[in-house]
N, C-alpha and C positions, 0 to 999 in steps of 0.2 A: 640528573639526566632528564631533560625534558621529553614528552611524546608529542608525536606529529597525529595531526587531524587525519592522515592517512591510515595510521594506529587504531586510533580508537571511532572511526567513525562505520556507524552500524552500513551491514551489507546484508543485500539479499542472497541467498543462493538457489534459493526455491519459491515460487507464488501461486496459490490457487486458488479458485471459486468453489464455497460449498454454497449452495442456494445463494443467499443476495450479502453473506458474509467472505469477504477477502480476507485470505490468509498470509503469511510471509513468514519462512523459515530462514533466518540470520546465521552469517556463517557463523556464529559462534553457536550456533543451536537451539534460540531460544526463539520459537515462534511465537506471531502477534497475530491477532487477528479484530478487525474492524467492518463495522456494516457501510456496506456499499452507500448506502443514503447519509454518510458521513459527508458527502462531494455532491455538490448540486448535478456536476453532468452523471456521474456513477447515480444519482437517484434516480434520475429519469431513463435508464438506458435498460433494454429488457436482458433477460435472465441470459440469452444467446452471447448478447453483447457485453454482457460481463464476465462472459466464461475466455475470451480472446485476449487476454492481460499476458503482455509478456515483459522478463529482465531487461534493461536497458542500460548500458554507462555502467557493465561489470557490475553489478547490482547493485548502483544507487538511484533506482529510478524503476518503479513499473509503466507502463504505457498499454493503452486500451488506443490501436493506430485507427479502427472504425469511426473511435468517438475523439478521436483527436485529445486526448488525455494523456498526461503523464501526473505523479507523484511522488514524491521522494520518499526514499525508505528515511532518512533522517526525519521526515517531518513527519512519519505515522508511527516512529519510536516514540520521537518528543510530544504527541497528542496531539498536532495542530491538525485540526479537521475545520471545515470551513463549517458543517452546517452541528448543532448543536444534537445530541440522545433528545427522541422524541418523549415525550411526559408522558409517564404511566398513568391510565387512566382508574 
């Protein structure tokens, strides 16, 4: 029996801001959480404008509609973040 991408493909149900770290609760229960400076526009945008993030597309997709953003819950499971962890000094 094969599973469909519809099956197994992660969802949001839940997204919030704590300070400059985005969180996202999966319907399956398992939250993630990533620093806003993972995303060139999420770096430069202030602590207001990154409290405005809402579900989009049944939760495959946060969107911040100020800063004209969206991202995909698929692509902050799988790690792709555009801007690299800044080096501990």
């Amino acid at each position: 029996m094969s599973t469909t991408a519809m099956e197994t493909e992660a969802l949001a149900s839940r997204v919030w801001v704590t300070g400059r770290t985005v969180f996202v609760e999966l319907t399956d229960g398992r939250q993630i959480g990533f620093p806003a400076d993972r995303f060139k526009i999420l770096s430069a945008a202030s602590d207001e404008q990154l409290q405005k993030v809402t579900l989009r597309l049944d939760g495959y997709a946060l969107r911040w509609e100020d800063l004209d953003e969206d991202i995909t819950v698929r692509g902050i499971v799988e790690g792709r973040f555009q801007l690299a962890l800044p080096r501990a000094a």
